[in-house]
Steps between C-alpha positions, in 0.01 A plus 500: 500500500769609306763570792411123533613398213804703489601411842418087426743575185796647613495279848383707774173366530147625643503556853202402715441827586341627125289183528200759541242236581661258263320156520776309409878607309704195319842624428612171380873594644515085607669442178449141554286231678156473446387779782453877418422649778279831562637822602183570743542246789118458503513362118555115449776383283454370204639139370643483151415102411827269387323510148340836443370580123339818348154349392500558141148496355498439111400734275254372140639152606489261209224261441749242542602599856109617628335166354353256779387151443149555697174653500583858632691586221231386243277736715714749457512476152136429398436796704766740314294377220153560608586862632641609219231319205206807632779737398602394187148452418441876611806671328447265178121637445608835565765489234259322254250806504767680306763239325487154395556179693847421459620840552251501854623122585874675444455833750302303702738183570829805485292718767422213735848356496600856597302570738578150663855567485474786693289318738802239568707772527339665771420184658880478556469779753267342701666259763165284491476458145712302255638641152495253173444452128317260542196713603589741230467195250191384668323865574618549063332148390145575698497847337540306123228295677231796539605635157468237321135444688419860379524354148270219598177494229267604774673751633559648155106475413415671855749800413355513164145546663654724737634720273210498218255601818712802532503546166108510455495703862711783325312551218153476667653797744623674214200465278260696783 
């Protein structure tokens, strides 16, 4: 592959003998029109169109730019909020056991936007899948969503029974 290149770059070319079961070989040594054709005679060639772009695919495109005027996106974006409200509910509890609410409603709201920034960014790797801050805004706000549910009065009484039922389960195993 390398003689290839060499030979491609300083003119002589790649003859059709080290094609080696080569499916198809575009030199591109036209230098104009809209034809490149294929160093295997077997190969089509292929047609360069008048007005030929590199797509471009955007990367955390603005709100501005990814907002629609229709139902889809409102899908979208009720469902960004909806995935991420079990989460935030989750992470929020979990961080209550051992600090107080604003300081859980903080990690909690700092590790979803994380991890849903790393989710767009990945997502901008995957030619099916579209990268933008609007979902990170979206995926954020449900997660505020779930923790401040966790704070909810009846959530806070059902933790408070949870945790005095462990309480009283300790010291009964302890006291035997």
């Amino acid at each position: 592959m390398l003689h290839d290149y060499a030979g491609w770059i300083d003119g002589r070319g790649v003859g059709f003998a080290d094609q080696d079961g080569t499916t198809a070989r575009y030199n591109s040594i036209e230098r104009a029109g809209p034809d490149v054709h294929s160093a295997v005679i077997s190969a089509p060639d292929l047609k360069i169109p008048k007005n030929f772009v590199v797509p471009h695919k955007p990367f955390l495109q603005s709100p501005g730019d990814a907002f629609q005027a229709d139902w889809i996106y409102v899908e979208d974006v009720l469902e960004n909020i909806a995935g991420f409200t079990p989460l935030g509910f989750i992470v929020c509890v979990y961080l209550m056991r051992t600090r107080n609410w604003r300081q859980a409603f903080l990690f909690t709201i700092i590790a979803a936007g994380m991890l849903s920034f790393a989710i767009e960014v990945l997502q901008a790797y995957i030619p099916q899948r579209h990268s933008d801050t609007t979902d990170i805004t979206t995926d954020t706000l449900g997660a505020a969503l779930g923790a401040i549910l966790a704070r909810s009065g009846m959530v806070q009484r059902a933790f408070k029974r949870l945790t005095s039922v462990t309480a009283y389960g300790n010291s009964v195993t302890r006291q035997n």
